[in-house]
C-alpha positions, -999 to 999 in steps of 0.1 A, spaced: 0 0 0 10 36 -13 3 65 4 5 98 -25 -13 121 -1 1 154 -9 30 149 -36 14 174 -62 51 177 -77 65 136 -74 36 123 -92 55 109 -119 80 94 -99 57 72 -81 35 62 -110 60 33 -116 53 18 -84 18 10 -96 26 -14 -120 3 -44 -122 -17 -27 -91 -55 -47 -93 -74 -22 -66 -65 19 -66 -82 29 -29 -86 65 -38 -93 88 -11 -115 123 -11 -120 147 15 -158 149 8 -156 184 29 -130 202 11 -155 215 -14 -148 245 -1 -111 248 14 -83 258 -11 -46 238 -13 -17 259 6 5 253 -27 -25 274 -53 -51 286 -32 -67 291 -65 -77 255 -67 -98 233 -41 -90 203 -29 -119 186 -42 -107 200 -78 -72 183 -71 -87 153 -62 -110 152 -93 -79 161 -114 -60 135 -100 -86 109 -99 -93 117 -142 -58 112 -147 -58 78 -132 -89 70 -151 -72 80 -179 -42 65 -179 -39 33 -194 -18 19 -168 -54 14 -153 -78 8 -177 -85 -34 -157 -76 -17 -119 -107 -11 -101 -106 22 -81 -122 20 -49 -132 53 -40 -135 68 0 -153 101 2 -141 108 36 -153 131 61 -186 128 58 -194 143 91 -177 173 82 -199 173 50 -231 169 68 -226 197 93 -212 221 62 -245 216 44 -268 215 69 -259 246 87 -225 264 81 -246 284 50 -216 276 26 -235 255 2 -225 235 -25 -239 255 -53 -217 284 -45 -181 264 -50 -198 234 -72 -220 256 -103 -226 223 -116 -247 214 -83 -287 218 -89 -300 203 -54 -318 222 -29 -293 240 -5 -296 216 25 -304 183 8 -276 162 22 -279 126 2 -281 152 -32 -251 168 -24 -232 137 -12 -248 118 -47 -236 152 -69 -196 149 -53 -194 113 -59 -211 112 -95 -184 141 -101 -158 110 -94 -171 84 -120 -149 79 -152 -165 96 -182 -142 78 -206 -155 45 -222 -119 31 -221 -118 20 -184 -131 -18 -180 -125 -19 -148 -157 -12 -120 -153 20 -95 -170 17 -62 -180 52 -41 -184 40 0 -188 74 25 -165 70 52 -155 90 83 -125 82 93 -128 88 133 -163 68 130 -143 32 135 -178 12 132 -184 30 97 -147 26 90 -148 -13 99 -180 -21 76 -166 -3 50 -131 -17 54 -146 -56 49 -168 -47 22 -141 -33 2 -117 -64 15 -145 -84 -2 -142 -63 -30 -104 -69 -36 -106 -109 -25 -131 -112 -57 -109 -86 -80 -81 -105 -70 -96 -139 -72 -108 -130 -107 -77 -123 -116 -61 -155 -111 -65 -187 -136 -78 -215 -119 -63 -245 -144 
């Protein structure tokens, strides 16, 4: 397991280190639809994640991986749309849901994370986590164990 958190600059580096990779765990701070990156505060860090998240899609390095896909800190979320007043629609135009509809906004952020490019053959599977919830992180955790035993099991020729 690879942890690429937060090296906007070494991407390429570490791409190599993927290599035959079945299962991509991707990770997305769910509440950062509103908080800008220290390195361009012209950019959010739900835009860097969506950047980085098409260019694995699109890389063909990927095309059979299935990308498992965490949208993390979902409590934050919840108590930003519910009653901080900095709704969706302002930092997400594309967003058409009520201002306080929860499951619409949480449904809009992880449709925006579903490949639009026919070439992947590979599935991608959103689960909402919270990392600090550790029943929520525990179901989650063995479903997308599950998830990997079949990819990898899949994978491998039985004769």
């Amino acid at each position: 397991m690879y942890d690429v958190g937060d090296q906007r600059g070494g991407r390429r580096k570490w791409l190599s280190c993927f290599d035959g990779v079945q299962v991509i765990l991707f990770v997305v701070t769910l509440s950062g639809y509103d908080m800008t990156l220290m390195a361009d505060p012209s950019m959010s860090r739900l835009q860097e994640s969506l950047e980085l998240f098409t260019s694995i899609c699109n890389n063909g390095m990927f095309k059979n991986t299935t990308l498992i896909v965490f949208m993390n800190k979902t409590d934050l979320f919840r108590e930003k749309i519910l009653h901080s007043g900095r709704h969706l629609r302002f930092f997400l135009p594309s967003y058409q849901g009520a201002d306080r509809d929860l499951d619409a906004a949480a449904r809009h952020v992880a449709g925006m994370f579903t490949p639009s490019s026919g070439r992947r053959r590979a599935p991608v599977f959103h689960h909402f986590t919270t990392a600090t919830d550790t029943a929520n992180v525990q179901v989650v955790f063995q479903v997308t164990a599950a998830q990997m035993l079949r990819e990898n099991l899949a994978a491998v020729p039985l004769l």
